[in-house]
C-alpha positions as CSV (number, residue, x, y, z in Angstrom):
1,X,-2.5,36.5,3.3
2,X,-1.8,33.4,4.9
3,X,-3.9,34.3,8.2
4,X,-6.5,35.4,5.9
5,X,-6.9,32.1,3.9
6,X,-6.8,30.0,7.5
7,X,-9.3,32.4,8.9
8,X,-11.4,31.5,5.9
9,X,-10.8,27.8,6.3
10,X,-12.0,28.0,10.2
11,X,-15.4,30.1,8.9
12,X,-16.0,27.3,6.2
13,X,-15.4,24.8,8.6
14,X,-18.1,26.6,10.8
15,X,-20.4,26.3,7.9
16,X,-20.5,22.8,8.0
17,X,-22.3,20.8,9.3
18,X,-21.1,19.8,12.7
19,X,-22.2,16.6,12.5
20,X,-20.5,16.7,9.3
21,X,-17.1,17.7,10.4
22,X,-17.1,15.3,13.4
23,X,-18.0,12.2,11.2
24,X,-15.1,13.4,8.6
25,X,-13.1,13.7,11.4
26,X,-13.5,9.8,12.4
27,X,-13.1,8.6,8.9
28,X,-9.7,6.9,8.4
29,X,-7.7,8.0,5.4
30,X,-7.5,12.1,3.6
31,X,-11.0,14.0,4.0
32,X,-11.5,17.2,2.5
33,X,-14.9,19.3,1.5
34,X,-14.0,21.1,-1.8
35,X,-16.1,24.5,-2.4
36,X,-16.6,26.4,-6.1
37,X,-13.4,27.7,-7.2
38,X,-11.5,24.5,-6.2
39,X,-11.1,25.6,-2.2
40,X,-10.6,23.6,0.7
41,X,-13.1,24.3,3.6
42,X,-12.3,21.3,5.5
43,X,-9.1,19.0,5.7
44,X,-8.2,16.6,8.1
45,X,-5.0,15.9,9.2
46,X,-4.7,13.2,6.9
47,X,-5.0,15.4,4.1
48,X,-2.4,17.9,5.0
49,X,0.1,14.8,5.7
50,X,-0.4,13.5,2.2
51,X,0.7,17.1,0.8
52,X,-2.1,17.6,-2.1
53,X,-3.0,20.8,-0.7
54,X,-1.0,24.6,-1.1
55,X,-2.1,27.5,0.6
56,X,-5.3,25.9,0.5
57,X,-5.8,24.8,-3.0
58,X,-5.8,21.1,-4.5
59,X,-2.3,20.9,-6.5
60,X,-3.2,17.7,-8.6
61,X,-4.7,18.4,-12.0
62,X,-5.7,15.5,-12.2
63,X,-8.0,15.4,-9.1
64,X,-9.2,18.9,-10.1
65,X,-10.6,18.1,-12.8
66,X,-12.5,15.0,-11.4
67,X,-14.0,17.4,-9.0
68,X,-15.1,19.8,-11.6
69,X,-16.5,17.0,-13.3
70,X,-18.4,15.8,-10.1
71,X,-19.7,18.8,-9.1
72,X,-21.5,19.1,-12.7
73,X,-22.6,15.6,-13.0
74,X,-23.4,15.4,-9.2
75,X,-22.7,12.0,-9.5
76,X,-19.9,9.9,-6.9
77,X,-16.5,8.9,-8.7
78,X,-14.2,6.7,-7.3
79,X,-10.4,6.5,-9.0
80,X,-6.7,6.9,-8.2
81,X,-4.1,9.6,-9.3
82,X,-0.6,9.6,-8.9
83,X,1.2,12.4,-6.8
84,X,4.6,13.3,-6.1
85,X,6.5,11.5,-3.1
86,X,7.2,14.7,-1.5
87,X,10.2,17.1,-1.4
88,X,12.5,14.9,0.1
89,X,11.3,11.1,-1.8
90,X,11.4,10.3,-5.4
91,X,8.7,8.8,-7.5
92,X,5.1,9.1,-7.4
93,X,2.4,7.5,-4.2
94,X,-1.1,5.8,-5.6
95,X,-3.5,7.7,-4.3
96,X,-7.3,5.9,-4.3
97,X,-10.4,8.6,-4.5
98,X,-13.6,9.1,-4.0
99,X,-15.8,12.1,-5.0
100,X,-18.4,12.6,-3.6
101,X,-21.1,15.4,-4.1
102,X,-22.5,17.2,-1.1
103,X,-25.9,19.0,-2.8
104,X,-26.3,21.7,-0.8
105,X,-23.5,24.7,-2.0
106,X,-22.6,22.1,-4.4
107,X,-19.4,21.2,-2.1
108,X,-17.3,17.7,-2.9
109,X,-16.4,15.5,-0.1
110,X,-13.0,13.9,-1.6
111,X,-11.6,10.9,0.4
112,X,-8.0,9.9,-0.5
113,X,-6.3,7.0,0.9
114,X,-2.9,6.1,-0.1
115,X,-2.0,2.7,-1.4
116,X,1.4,3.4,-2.1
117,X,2.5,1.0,1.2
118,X,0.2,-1.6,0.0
119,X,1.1,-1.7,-3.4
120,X,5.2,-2.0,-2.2
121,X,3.8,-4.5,0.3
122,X,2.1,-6.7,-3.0
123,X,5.3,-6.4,-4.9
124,X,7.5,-7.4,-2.6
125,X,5.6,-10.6,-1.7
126,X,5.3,-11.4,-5.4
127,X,9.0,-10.9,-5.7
128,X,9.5,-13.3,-2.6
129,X,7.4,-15.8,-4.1
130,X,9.1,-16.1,-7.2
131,X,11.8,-16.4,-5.8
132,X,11.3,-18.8,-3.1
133,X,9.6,-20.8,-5.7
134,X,12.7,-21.0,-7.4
135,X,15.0,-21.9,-4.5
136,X,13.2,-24.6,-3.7
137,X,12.9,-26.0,-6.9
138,X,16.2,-26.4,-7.1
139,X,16.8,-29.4,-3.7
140,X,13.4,-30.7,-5.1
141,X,14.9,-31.6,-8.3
142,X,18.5,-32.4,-7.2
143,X,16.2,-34.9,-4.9
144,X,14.3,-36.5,-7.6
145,X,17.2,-36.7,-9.9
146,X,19.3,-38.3,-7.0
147,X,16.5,-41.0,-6.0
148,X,16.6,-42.0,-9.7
149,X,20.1,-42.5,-9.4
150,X,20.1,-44.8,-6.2
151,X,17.6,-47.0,-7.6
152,X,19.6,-47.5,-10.8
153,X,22.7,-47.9,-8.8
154,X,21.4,-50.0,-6.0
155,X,23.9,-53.0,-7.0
156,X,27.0,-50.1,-5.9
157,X,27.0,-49.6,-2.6
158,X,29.6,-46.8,-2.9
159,X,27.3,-45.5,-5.6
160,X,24.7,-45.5,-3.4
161,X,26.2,-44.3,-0.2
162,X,27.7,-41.2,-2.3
163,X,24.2,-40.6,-3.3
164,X,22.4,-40.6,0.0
165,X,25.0,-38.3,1.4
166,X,24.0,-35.9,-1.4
167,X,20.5,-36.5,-0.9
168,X,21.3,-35.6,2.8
169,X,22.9,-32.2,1.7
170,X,19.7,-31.3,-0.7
171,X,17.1,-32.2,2.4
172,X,19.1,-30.4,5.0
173,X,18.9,-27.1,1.8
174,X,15.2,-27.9,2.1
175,X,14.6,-27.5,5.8
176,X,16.8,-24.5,6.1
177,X,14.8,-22.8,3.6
178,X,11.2,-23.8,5.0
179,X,12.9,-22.3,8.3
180,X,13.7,-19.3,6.6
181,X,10.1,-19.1,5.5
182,X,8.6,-19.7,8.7
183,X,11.1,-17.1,10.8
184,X,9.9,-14.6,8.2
185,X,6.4,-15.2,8.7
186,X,6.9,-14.4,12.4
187,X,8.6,-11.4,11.9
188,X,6.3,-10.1,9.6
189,X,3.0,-11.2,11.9
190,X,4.8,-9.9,15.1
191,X,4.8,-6.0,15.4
192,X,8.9,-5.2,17.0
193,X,7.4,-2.2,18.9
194,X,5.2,-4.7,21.3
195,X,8.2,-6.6,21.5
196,X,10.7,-4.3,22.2
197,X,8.8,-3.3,25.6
């Protein structure tokens, strides 16, 4: 069975268009061409990777069904859908697509590109900046409230000198975190691999 449906996979791919299969091919992100009856005659590698295929068919309701309502419109759709993680991850990956209808055999070209990494990516900054916001609002304000007190205490000198040592302690908070903030820009803009060699 499963020789037979591979077989059939290579003959559909031989129906295509070779020009066709060899631009698909270059494309970055899942490509498949979707014949009646919901059947894959064309993957790339890509697609297999992202596991929305099983023994050939599309396992997603939800992308079916999109299809089937391309194919009758014969008009493009672009979306997402949400897919399981895989066997061994939890949770579901963000998967942007777009249908498009190929006339002849009324075949849908389906590109999938997963935004799951770009969406964690998003979040994670978002959480960083909330939280960097807040750390350095903190010397900022210990700064400001400390200035006010040295000018009202600028008749104590032991007032004063306390204060300017604690002032010294908030600006030496600030600079450690706007180093923190630069060495992780670095890392991030660097890539370890070219690095490592």
């Amino acid at each position: 069975m499963w020789r037979r449906a591979k077989a059939d996979e290579v003959k559909g791919q031989r129906d295509l268009p070779h020009l066709l299969v060899s631009a698909l091919n270059q494309l970055d992100g899942a490509s498949l061409v979707i014949a009646p009856g919901e059947v894959a005659i064309f993957t790339n590698p890509e697609a297999e990777q992202l596991g929305i295929l099983r023994d050939g068919r599309i396992q997603s309701e939800e992308l079916l069904a999109s299809i089937r309502v391309v194919r009758r419109t014969n008009v493009k759709q672009t979306g997402t859908i949400e897919i399981a993680r895989g066997p061994i991850g939890e949770g579901k990956r963000e998967i942007t697509v777009t249908l498009i209808p190929l006339t002849e055999n009324e075949l849908v070209l389906v590109l999938l590109k997963d935004e799951s990494e770009a969406q964690r990516v998003h979040d994670v900054r978002r959480d960083f900046v909330a939280n960097i916001s807040h750390e350095l609002k903190t010397p900022i304000g210990a700064l400001s409230l400390l200035s006010e007190a040295v000018l009202g205490a600028k008749e104590d000198s032991e007032a004063v000198s306390r204060f300017a040592a604690r002032m010294q302690v908030e600006a030496k908070r600030l600079t450690d975190l706007v180093q923190e903030i630069i060495q992780l820009s670095r890392v991030q803009d660097s890539d370890p691999l070219k690095e490592a060699q």
